[in-house]
VONU-444100 format. One record per residue (C-alpha): x negated, y, z negated; residue number from 1. Coordinates in steps of 0.05 Angstrom, whole numbers. Each point is the difference from the previous one (the first is absolute). Last residue first. Example, Ala and Ser with C-alpha at 12.3 -4.5 7.8 and 13.67 -1.06 7.14 Angstrom:
REM VONU-444100
<r><X>-273</X><Y>-21</Y><Z>-143</Z><n>2</n></r>
<r><X>27</X><Y>-69</Y><Z>-13</Z><n>1</n></r>
//
This chain:
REM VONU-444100
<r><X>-14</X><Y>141</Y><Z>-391</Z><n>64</n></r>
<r><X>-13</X><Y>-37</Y><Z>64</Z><n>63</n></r>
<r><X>-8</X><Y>61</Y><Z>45</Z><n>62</n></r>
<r><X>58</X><Y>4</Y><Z>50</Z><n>61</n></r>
<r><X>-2</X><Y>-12</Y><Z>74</Z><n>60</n></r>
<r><X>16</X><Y>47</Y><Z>59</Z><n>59</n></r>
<r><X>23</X><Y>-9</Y><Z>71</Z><n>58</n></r>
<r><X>-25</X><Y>-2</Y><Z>64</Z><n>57</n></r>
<r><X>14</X><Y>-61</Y><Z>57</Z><n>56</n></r>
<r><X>-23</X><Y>0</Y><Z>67</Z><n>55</n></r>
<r><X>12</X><Y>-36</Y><Z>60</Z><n>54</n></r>
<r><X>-45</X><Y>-12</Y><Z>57</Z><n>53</n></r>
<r><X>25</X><Y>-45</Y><Z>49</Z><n>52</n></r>
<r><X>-40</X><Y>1</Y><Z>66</Z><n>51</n></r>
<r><X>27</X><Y>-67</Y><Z>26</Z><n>50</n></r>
<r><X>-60</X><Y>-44</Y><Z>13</Z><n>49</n></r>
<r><X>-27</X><Y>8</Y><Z>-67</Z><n>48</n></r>
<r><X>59</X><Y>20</Y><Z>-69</Z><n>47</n></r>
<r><X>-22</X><Y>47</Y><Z>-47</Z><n>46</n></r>
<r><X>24</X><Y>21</Y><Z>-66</Z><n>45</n></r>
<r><X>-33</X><Y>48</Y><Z>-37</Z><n>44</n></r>
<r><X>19</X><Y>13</Y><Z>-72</Z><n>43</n></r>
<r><X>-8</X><Y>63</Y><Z>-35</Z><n>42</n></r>
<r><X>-4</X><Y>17</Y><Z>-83</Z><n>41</n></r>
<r><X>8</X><Y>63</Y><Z>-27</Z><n>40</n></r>
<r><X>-25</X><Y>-10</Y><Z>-83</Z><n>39</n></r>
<r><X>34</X><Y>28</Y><Z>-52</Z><n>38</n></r>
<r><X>-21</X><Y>17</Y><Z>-73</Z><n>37</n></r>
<r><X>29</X><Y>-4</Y><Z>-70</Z><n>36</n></r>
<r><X>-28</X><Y>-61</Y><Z>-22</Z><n>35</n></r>
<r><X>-67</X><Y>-29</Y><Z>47</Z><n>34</n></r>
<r><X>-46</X><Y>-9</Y><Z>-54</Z><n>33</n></r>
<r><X>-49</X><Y>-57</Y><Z>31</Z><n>32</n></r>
<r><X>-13</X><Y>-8</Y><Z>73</Z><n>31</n></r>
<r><X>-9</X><Y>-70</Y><Z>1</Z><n>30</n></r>
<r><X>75</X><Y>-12</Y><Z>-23</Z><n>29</n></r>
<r><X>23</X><Y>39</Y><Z>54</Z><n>28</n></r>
<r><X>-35</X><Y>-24</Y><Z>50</Z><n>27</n></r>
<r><X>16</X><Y>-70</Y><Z>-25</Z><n>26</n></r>
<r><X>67</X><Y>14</Y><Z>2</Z><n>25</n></r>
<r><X>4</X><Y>33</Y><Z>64</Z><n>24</n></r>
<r><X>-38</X><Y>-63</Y><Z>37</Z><n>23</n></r>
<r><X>59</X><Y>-48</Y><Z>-34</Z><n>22</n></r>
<r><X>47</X><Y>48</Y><Z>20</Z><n>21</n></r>
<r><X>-25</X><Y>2</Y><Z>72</Z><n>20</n></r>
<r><X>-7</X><Y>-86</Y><Z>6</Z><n>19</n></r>
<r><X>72</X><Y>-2</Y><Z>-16</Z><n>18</n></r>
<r><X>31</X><Y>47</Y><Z>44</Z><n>17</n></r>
<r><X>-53</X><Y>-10</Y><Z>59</Z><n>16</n></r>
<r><X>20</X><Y>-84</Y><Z>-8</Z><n>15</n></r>
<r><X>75</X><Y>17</Y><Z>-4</Z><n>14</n></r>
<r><X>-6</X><Y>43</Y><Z>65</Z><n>13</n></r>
<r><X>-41</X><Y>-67</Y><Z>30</Z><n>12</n></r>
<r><X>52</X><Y>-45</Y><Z>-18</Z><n>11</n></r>
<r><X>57</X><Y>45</Y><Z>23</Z><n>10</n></r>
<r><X>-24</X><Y>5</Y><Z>70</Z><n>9</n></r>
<r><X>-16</X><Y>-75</Y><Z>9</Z><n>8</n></r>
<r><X>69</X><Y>-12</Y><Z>-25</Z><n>7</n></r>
<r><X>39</X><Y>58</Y><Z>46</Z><n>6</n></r>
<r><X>-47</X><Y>-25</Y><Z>57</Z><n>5</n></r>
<r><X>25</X><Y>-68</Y><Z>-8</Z><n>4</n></r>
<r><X>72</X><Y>19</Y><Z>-15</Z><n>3</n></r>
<r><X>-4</X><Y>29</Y><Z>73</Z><n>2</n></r>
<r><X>9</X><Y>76</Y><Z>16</Z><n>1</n></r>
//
């Protein structure tokens, strides 16, 4: 693959990696008393005009 597609690629994986935490966060923090519990999270990647759908499951810890 070209370094251009590797760049654009990585810029926009960095963007969903930021942007995400700062939506979790504020989730979190809106939700109140979170300690002690866990939460299943699932992202859904999709990608038009090539039929990519890849998806992502995982859990997240309460802030305590």
């Amino acid at each position: 693959m070209s370094d251009e597609f590797n760049m654009s690629m990585r810029k926009f994986l960095k963007q969903v990696g930021v942007t995400s935490q700062q939506a979790i966060e504020n989730a979190m923090r809106e939700a109140g008393d979170t300690s002690g519990r866990e939460f299943t999270a699932k992202v859904v990647l999709t990608i038009d005009g090539i039929e990519l759908e890849h998806v992502v499951e995982g859990t997240i810890q309460g802030v305590t």
